[in-house]
N, C-alpha and C positions, 0 to 999 in steps of 0.2 A: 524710484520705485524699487529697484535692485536692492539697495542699500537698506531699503525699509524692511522687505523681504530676509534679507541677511539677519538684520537687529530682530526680525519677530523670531529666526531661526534660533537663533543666538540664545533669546531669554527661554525661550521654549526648552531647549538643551541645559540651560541652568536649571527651570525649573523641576524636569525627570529626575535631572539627577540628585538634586536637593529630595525629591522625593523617595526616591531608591535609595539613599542613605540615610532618611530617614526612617523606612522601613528593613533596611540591615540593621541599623545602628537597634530596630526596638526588637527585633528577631535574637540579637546576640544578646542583648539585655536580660530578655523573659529567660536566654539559656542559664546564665552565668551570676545572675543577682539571688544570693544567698537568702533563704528563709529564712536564717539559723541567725540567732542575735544573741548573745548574750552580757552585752555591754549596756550599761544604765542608759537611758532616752530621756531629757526632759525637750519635750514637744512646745513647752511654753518655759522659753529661755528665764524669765522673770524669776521662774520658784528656786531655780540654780545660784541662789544669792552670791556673791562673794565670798561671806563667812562659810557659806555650808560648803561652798568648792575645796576651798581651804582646807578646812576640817574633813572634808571623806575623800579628796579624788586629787587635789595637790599635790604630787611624789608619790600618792601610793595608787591610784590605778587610772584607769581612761576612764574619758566619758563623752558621750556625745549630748550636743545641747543646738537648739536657736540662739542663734544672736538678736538678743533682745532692742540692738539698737538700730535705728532708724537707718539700713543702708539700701534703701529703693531705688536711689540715683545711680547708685555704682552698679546694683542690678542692671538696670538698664540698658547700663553701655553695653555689659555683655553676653546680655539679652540679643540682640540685633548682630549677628557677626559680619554685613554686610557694612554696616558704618561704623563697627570695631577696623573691622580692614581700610574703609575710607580712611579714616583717622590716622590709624596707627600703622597704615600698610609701609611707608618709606622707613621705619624705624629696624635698624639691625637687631639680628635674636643669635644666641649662641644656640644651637640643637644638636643635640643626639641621637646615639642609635640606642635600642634597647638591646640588638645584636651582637654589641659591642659592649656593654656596661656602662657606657657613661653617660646615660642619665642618671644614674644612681647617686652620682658623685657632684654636679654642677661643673662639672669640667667640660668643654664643648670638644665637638672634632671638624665644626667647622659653622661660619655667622652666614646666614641667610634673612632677607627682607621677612617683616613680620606677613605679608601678604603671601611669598611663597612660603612660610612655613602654614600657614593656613588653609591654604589650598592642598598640601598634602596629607595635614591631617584630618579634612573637608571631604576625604571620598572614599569611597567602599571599593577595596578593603583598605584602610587608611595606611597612607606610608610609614616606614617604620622610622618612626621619628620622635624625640618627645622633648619641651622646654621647661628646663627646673630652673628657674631663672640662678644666678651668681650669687653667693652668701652676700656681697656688696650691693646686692639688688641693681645689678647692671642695668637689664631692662627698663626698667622708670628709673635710673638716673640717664639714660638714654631718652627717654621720650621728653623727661624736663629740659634736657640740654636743649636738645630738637626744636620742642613744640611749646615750652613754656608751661604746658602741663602734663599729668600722667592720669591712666584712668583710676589710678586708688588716692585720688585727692581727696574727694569726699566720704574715704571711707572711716567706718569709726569700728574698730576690732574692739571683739567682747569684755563688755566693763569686767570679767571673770578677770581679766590681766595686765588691768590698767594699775602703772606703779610697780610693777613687778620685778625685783631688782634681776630678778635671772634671765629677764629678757633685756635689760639696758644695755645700748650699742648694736643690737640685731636687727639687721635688714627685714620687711617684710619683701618677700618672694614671688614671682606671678608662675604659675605653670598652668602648659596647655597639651592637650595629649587627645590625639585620637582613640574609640574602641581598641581594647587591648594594652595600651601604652600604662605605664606606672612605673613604681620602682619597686626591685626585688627585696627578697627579706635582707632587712640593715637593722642597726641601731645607733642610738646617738643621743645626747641631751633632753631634756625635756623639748615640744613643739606643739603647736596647734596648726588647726587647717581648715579654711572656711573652704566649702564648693560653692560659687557663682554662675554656674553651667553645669550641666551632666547630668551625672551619675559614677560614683566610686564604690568598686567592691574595696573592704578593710580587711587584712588578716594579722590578728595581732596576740604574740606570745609573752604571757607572764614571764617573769626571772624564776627560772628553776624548770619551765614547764617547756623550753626548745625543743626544737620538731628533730629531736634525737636520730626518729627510727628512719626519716625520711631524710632530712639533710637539707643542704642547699649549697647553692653554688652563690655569687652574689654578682656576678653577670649575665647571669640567665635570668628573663623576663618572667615575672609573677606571672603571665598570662600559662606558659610553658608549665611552672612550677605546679601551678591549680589544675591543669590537664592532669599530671598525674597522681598528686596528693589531696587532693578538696576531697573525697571521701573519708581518706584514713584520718583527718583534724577534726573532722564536726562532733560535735559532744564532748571533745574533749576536754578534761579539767584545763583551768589557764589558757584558752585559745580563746578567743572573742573572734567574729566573724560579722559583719554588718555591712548595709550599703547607703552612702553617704549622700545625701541630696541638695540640690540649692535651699542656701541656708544654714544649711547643718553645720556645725564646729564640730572640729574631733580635739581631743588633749589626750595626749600619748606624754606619760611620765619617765624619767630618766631611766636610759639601759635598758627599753621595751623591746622586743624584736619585732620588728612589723615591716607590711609591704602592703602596695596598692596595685589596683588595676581599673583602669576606664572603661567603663560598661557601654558610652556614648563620647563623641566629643564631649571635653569637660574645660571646664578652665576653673584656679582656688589661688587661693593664696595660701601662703604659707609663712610660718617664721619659726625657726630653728634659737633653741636657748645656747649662748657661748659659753655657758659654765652649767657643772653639775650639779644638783645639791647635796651638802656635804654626807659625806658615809652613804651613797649610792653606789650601785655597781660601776656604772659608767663614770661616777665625779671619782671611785678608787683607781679603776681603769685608765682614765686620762693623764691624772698624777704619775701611775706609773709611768704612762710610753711618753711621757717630756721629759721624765729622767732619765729614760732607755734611750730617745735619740740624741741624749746629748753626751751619753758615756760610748757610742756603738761609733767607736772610729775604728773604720779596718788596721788592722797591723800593728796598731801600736798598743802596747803594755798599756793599762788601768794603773792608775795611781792608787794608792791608796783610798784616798779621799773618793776618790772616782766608785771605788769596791765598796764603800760602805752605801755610796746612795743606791747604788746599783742593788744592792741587802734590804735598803726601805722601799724599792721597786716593789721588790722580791713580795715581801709583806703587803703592800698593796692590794698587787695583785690576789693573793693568796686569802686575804678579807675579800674581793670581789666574788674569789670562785666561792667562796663559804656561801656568800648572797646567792651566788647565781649558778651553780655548779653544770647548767648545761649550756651554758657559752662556751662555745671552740675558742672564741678568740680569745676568751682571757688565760686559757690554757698558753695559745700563743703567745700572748706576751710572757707569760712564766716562764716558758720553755726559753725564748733571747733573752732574759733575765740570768737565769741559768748558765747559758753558754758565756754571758759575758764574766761568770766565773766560774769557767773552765769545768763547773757540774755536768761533765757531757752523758755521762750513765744514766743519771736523774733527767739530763734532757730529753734523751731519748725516751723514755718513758712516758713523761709531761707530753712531747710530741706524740705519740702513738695514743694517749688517751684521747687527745684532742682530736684525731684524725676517726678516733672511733664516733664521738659526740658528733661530727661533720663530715664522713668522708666524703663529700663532693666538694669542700671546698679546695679550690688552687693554693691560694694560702700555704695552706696546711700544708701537700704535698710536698709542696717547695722546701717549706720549713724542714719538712721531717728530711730529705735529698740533701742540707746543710749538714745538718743533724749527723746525720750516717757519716756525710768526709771528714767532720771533725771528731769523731769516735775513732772513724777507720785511720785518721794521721796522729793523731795518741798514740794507737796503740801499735803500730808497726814504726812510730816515731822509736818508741820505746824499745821493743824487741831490736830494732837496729842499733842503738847504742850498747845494747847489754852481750849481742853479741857481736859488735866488735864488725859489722859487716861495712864494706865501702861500695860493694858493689850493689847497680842497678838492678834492681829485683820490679818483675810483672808478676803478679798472683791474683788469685780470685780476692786477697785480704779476707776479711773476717765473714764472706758469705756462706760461710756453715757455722757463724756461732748465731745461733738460735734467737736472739734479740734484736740481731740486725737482718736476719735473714726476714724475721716476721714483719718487721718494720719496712722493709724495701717491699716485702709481698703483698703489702698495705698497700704503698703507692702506687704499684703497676696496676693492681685489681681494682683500683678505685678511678683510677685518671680518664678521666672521658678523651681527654684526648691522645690517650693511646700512645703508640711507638710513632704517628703520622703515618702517612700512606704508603711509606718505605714496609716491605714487608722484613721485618728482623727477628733472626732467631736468639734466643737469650744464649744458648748456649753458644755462641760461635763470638761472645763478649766476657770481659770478666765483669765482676762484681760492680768497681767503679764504672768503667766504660758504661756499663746503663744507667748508674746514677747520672753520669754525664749529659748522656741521652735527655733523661728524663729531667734533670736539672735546667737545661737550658731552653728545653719545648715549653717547661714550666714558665719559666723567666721571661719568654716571649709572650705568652698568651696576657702575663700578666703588665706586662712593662708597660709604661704609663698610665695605671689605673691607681685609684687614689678615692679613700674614704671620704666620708661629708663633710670631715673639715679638709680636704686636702692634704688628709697623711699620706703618705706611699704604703699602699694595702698590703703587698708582700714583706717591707717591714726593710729588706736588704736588696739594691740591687742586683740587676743580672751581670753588671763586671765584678760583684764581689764573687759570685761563682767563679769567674773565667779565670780571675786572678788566683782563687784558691784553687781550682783545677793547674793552671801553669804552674803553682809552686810545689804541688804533687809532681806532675812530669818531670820537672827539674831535679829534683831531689829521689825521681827512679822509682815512684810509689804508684804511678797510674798508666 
């Protein structure tokens, strides 16, 4: 009787609270679900033929559509997340934090059972948690090892991408995310996204038309970002803004800036294209940073041969920003293009435009904190040969010549994270000593963060500071 008593307590306690998140989950909904639409809708996937995708919305814009084919089965499953969890509860999930950035990236920080990843994104306020599953589609190759099957066996993705050589070799993806959870504004190849649960807010910027005046950080959660920018994007030319429903497909074209947020528990699928198409901002962009990480060896001279690819980089790039001229990042790669040949005046410029396009992003800051030691060890490289000096010299270096001065007053005004909780006075440091500062706060915030295919987001790491810092000291310059 005790026991019966328990079990009626038990399900009584599941059921409140299934209902209290249900009623969070439709309270943050009705706040946060955008009116504003202005991406194409066909409501009846059928009139969205093949050829006409092709011909209007194929590489040149989004579109949202139904999936015309029969997938009511895979509905189903996760439809019920009580016998989702039965099922699928013993199978490992990689998960992240949005606090952290890495769910943006499919990189985990740590594998948890699919049941407790459920149960945390299951309650109000849901934990901060979210699964983008592995570009290898970890997850169902997990559950087929496991279980012999996965729940997108039966599914059949929209005939709009059947045959489609830009998506041959790519995993499809499962992700799960409680209210709130998504990923910040990114870019990356072409993608689509079915939702099979929820509800998703879309925010998504044409090439040319980036959130300039606003910015972004690309660890900080789209939930954060629309707290304080969703007034200043609505109407604006090139912004699309829409909320995604079971069923719905979205297609985001190559080099789109876009990010999402979960209005309710959701679960979609995804799949990521591995190449661009060609004369895209993002398939120029790519070209270039394959050639950049393969010429960016610390210390050692460029061969020639090295300086010339590093020149077709150069031009890459440089046809991207023409495409896209409000991407920070492709400035970024101009600017390591640049430095790898020794253009450090032009870099510093490249950097400082780019940091204006975004100054919230870490990236940047970093970059431009490189920027400035390799300015500031030219040119006091210089002056110390010409006169003839052996001796160890401390000075402010070039922090009154006005390019560098403006450039370093960029970084500090912009850095969210500050000098850290040490309270430090600028003046009681020289010039370097706060790049220093500020270089290595940088390098940590960022160190092991990694874009959607798994680049290294900062571009260099944080020992190639330490070591360029140590060979300053040595040589009596910092």
């Amino acid at each position: 009787m005790t026991r019966l008593i328990a079990c009626l307590a038990y399900l009584v306690n599941v059921i409140k609270s299934q209902v209290i998140l249900s009623q969070q989950e439709r309270l943050f909904e009705e706040q946060w679900a955008t009116d504003y639409s202005n991406i194409e809708v066909f409501r009846d996937g059928k009139l969205l033929t093949r050829e006409r995708f092709e011909r209007e919305f194929y590489g040149r814009k989004p579109v949202l559509f139904r999936n015309s084919n029969d997938n009511n089965e895979t509905y189903r499953i996760f439809e019920n997340r009580q016998d989702l969890v039965k099922t699928y509860g013993n199978v490992n999930v990689g998960v992240a934090s949005m606090a952290h950035g890495q769910a943006l990236t499919g990189s985990y920080e740590y594998h948890t059972s699919f049941s407790n990843m459920m149960q945390a994104i299951g309650t109000w306020p849901p934990q901060d948690m979210y699964f983008f599953d592995s570009s290898d589609g970890e997850f169902l190759a997990a559950c087929k090892e496991k279980l012999g099957f996965t729940p997108l066996d039966s599914y059949k993705p929209a005939p709009q991408f059947d045959n489609t050589k830009q998506w041959e070799n790519s995993h499809l993806r499962m992700t799960f995310g409680g209210a709130t959870s998504g990923l910040a504004l990114h870019m990356h190849h072409a993608a689509y996204n079915e939702l099979f649960s929820g509800a998703k807010r879309w925010t998504i910027f044409a090439p040319g038309h980036g959130p300039v005046s606003q910015g972004y950080n690309q660890y900080e959660s789209h939930f954060l970002w629309l707290k304080q920018h969703a007034n200043s994007i609505k109407y604006k030319p090139g912004v699309s803004e829409f909320v995604q429903y079971p069923g719905d497909v979205v297609y985001i074209p190559d080099g789109w800036l876009h990010a999402t947020m979960n209005l309710r528990l959701s679960v979609s699928v995804a799949r990521n294209a591995l190449m661009g198409l060609p004369n895209t901002p993002s398939y120029l962009e790519s070209k270039a940073y394959d050639i950049l990480q393969s010429a960016a060896v610390f210390g050692k001279k460029l061969s020639r041969k090295t300086i010339a690819k590093v020149r077709e980089a150069e031009n890459y790039i440089r046809m991207a920003i023409k495409l896209d001229p409000t991407n920070s990042m492709y400035f970024f790669h101009l600017a390591r293009a640049l430095s790898l040949q020794s253009k450090f005046d032009e870099e510093v410029d490249v950097s400082r435009k780019g940091l204006e396009l975004n100054p919230r992003s870490i990236a940047w800051r970093y970059s431009l904190v490189l920027n400035l030691i390799e300015v500031h060890d030219r040119k006091h490289s210089s002056r110390l040969k010409k006169k003839k000096q052996k001796q160890k010299r401390k000075e402010n270096g070039c922090a009154n010549e006005d390019c560098l001065s403006e450039a370093y007053g960029l970084i500090v005004s912009t850095a969210e994270i500050g000098l850290g909780k040490t309270k430090i006075k600028k003046h009681e440091f020289t010039f370097l000593q706060l790049l220093e500062i500020v270089a290595l706060r940088l390098a940590e915030e960022g160190l092991g963060r990694h874009d959607m295919y798994g680049r290294d987001a900062l571009g260099i790491t944080p020992e190639h500071v330490t070591r360029k810092l140590a060979d300053l000291r040595q040589r009596g310059l910092l």
